[in-house]
N, C-alpha and C positions, 0 to 999 in steps of 0.2 A: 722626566726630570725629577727627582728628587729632591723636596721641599723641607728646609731645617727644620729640626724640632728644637725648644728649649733646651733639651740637656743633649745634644749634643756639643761637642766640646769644638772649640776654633783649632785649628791646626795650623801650621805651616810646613810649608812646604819648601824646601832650599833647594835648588838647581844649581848645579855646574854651571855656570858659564857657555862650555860648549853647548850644552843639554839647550838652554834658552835660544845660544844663538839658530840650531841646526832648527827647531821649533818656531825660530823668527818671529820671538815676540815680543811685544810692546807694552808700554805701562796705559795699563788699564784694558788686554784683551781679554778675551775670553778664550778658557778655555775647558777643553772636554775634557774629562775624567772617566774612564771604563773601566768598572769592578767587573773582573769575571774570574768564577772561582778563587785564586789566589794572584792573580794576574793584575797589575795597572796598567791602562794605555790612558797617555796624555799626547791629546790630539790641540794642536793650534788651529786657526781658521788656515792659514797658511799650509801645514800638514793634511787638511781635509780637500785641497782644491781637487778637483775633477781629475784625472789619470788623463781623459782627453788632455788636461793642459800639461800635463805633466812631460808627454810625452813631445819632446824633440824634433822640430820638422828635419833635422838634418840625422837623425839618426836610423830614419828608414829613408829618405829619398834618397841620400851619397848612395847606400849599398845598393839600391835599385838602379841610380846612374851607372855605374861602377857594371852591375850585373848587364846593363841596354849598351854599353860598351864590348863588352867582353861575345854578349850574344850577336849583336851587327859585327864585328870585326871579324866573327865564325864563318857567317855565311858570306862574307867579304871575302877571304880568302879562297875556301872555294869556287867563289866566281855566282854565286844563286844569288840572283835578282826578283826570283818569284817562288817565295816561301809559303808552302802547304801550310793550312790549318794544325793539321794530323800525321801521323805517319812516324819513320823510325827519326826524319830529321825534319826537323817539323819545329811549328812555333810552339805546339801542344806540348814535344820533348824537353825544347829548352826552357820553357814556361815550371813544368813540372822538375826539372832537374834541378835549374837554380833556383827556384824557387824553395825547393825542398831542402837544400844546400846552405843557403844565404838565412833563411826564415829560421832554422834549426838552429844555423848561430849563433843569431839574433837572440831569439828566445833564452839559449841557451846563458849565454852572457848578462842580460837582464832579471833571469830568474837569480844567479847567483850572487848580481848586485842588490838587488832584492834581500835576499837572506842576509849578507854581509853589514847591508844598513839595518835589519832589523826594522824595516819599514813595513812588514808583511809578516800579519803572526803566524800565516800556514806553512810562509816558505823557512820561518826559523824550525817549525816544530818537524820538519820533511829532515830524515835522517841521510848523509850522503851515499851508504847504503841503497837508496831509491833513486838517485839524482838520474845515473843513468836509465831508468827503468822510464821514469818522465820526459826525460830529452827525447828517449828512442819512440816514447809511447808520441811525443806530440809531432816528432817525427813521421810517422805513419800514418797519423791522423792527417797530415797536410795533404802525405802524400794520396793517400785514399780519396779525401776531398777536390783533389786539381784534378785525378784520375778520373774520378766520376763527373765532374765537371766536363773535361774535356770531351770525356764520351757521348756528354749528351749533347757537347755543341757541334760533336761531327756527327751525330744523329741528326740535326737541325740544320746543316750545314755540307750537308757533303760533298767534295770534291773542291771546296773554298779555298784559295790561295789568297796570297798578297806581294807586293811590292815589300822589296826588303826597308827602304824607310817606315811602313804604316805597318809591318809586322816589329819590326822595333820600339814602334812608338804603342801599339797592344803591348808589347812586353812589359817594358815598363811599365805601364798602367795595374798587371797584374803583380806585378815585383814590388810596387809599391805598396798596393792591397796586401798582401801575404806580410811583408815585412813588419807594416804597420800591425796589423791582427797579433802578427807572433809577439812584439812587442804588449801590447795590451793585454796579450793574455798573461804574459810574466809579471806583469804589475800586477794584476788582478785575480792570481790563483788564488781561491779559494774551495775547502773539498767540497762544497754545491759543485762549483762550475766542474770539479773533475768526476763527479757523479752522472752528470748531464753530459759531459764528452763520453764516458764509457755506456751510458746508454746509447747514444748519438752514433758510438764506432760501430757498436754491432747491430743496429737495426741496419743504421742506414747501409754497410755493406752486405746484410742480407738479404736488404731489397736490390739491390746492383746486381747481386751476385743471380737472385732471381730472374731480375730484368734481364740481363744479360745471356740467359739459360732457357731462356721463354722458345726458343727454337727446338731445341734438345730437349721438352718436356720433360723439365724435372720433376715435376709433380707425378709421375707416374713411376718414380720410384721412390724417395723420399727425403727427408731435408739434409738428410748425409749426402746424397749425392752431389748438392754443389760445392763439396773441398774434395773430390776425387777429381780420378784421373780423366772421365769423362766430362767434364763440368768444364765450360768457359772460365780461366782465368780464375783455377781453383787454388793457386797458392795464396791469391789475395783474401780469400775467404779463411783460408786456413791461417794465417800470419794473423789474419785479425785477432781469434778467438784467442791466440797467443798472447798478443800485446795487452788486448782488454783483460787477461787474464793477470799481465803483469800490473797495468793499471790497478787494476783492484786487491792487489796483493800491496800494492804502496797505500793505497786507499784503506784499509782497514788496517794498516801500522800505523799510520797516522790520527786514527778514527781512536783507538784504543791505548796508543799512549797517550791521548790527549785525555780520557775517559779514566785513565789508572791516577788520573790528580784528583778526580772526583769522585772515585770507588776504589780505594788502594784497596790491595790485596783479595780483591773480589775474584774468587774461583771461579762463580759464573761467569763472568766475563771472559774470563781467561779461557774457555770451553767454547762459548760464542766465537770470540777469537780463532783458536783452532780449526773449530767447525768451518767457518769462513775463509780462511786462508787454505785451508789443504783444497775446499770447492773450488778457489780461485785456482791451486794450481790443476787440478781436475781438467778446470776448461780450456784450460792450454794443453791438455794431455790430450784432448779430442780434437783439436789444428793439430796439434801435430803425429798424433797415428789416425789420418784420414781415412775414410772406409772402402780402401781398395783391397784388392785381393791377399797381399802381403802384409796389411798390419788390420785388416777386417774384426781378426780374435782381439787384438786391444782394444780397436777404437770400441766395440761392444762395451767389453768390460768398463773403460773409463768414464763413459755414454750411459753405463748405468749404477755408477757409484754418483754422479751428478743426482739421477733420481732418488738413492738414498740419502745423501746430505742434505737436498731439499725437505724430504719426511722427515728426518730428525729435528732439523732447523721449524719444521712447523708444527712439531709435537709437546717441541721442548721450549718455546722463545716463552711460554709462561713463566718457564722457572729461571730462565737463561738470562733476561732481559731487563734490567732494575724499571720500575714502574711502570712496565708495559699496558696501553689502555685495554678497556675492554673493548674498543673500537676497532683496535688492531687485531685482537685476538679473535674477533669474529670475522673481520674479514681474511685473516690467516687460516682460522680451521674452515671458511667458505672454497676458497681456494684449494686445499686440501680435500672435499669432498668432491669437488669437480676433476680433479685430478685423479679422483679413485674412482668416480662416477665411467668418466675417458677411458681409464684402463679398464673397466670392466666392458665397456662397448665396444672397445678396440680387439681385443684377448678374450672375452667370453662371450661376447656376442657375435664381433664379427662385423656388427655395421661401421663403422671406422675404419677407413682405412688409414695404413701404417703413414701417409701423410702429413692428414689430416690430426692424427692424434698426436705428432710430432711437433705440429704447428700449435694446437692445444696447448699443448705439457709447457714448450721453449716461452710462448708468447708468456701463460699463467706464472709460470716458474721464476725468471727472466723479471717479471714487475713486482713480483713479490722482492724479490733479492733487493731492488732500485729501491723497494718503500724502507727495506728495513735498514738499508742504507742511509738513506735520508734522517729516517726516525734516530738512528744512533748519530748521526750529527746535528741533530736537534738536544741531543742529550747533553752537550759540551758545552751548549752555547746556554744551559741555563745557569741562573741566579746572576747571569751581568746584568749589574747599575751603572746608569749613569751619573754624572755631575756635571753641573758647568760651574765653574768660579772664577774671578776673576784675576788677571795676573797684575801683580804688582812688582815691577823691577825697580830693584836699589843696585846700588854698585857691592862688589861683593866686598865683607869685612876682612878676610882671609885671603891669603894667596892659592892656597887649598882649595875648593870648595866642597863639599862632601853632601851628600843626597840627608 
């Protein structure tokens, strides 16, 4: 909080009408004041309530009834009074289907309400250029999430059925779950939380895709192997590196015009940027030319332009980067030496196998990117102040009212 000094000057401040009412405020609350960069946000006690409340009991349960209607009435028709866990018709299908279906809308609808109130500074500053990139990215993420889920409850569970009322009554329960989440997270986009889902989509689908491969010894050939054609359930794998890839290409548009308020016309920036976005589409270029026999000569090539935009990205973030610590910079050129340390054991020595140094490079490489990600939206958020002062309503003197 921000404590007056002498010479600062009294100010007022005049509201709309509307502006007071949609703020719901009263004579004598309080209210928040947010200086960041060039920006005001004026927050009421009323404006700051919790998103928990914010959110609507009727706005994810209807669709979840609606969805436990539509799923009993399915297997009502064909006559199935004892509904599988798992399988092509299954509670696990319908769970994941409408769920993925209902959840997407949801989101979808809420994030644009969002922007249109201007209640959310990330979702006004998201250009509609990305809107579909987000939908589809948090789309796959559900579905990835219900997929892996499911699989591990028929791991846990196998051969488990149910009675069509008490598969009904789990449906909803999880209809509800997803609905609500999809919701919450449209309230609450923020580029932290879409930095933490794009880590979140490609670890966790590359331990799945592991788990799932544990049969088939992928380890004995190497981490390409689970998006080929040999690999359990390698389009999932490959769709991932896709999406995460589209993620992160909205994720540094958004990162960097928000950064061009606080560093106009910075060339470095604009080279970071570059640099970052062609990597991003890079990793989508490795989903999608897999390392099978047919597209083997790409997926190499794109597989090791990744490796070069990494080098450059930690050769260069000194010069690249406005007030880069030296904190970073030593753990950047660390990571960098292990990474050359790796290729020299892998390629001149020989103890490494093509694995192991694959798992090396992705894990080192891979956290590096998430830090500097982080660090460039730590950048946006400096020089906000706060205020609190107090509101005082009069009736207004004008039929007009003007800010």
């Amino acid at each position: 909080m921000e404590k007056p000094h002498m010479s600062e000057q009294k100010v007022r401040l005049k509201l709309p009408q509307k502006v007071t009412q949609q703020l719901e405020l009263k004579d004598g609350d309080q209210v928040k004041i947010t200086l960041r960069n060039n920006d005001a946000l004026i927050q009421s006690h009323a404006s700051e309530i919790s998103l928990y409340q914010r959110i609507s009991l009727a706005w994810f349960v209807l669709p979840a009834v609606a969805c436990s209607l539509l799923f009993n009435g399915f297997f009502a028709v064909r006559g199935d009074n004892q509904i599988p866990l798992s399988g092509n018709t299954s509670l696990a299908t319908g769970t994941i289907l409408l769920g993925v279906i209902m959840g997407t809308i949801l989101f979808g609808i809420f994030f644009v309400r969002e922007r249109r109130n201007q209640t959310n500074t990330f979702s006004q500053n998201i250009y509609w250029r990305n809107f579909p990139v987000i939908i589809l990215s948090f789309a796959l993420i559900l579905g990835l999430t219900l997929l892996g889920s499911f699989w591990l409850f028929e791991t846990m569970f196998d051969g488990l059925s149910f009675d069509r009322l008490t598969a009904t009554i789990i449906f909803f329960v999880f209809e509800t779950i997803i609905n609500y989440l999809m919701i919450l997270l449209a309230f609450s986009l923020a580029p932290n939380i879409l930095i933490r889902l794009f880590t979140l989509v490609i670890v966790s689908d590359v331990l799945i895709a592991m788990a799932s491969n544990t049969s088939r010894r992928w380890w004995q050939y190497n981490l390409s192997f689970l998006g080929t054609k040999l690999a359990s359930n390698s389009w999932q794998f490959n769709i991932t590196l896709i999406f995460s890839a589209l993620i992160m290409v909205a994720l540094v548009d958004y990162i960097f015009v928000s950064l061009h308020a606080i560093y106009p016309h910075s060339w470095r920036l604009n080279i970071l940027r570059s640099i970052l976005t062609l990597m991003a589409v890079d990793l989508g270029a490795v989903g999608f030319f897999p390392n099978n026999a047919a597209s083997h000569y790409m997926h190499d090539k794109v597989a090791g332009f990744l490796v070069y935009f990494i080098i450059v990205l930690i050769v260069g973030i000194r010069w690249l980067l406005p007030g880069v610590t030296r904190e970073f910079l030593t753990l950047s050129y660390t990571i960098g030496a292990i990474l050359v340390a790796a290729d020299i054991l892998f390629q001149g020595i020989g103890y490494l196998s093509l694995t192991a140094f694959e798992i090396i490079g992705f894990a080192l490489s891979f956290g590096w990117v998430v830090m500097l990600l982080q660090l460039l939206q730590q950048l946006i958020g400096r020089g906000t102040r706060v205020f609190y002062v107090k509101a005082k309503i009069k009736p207004s003197e004008n039929d007009k009212d003007l800010l």
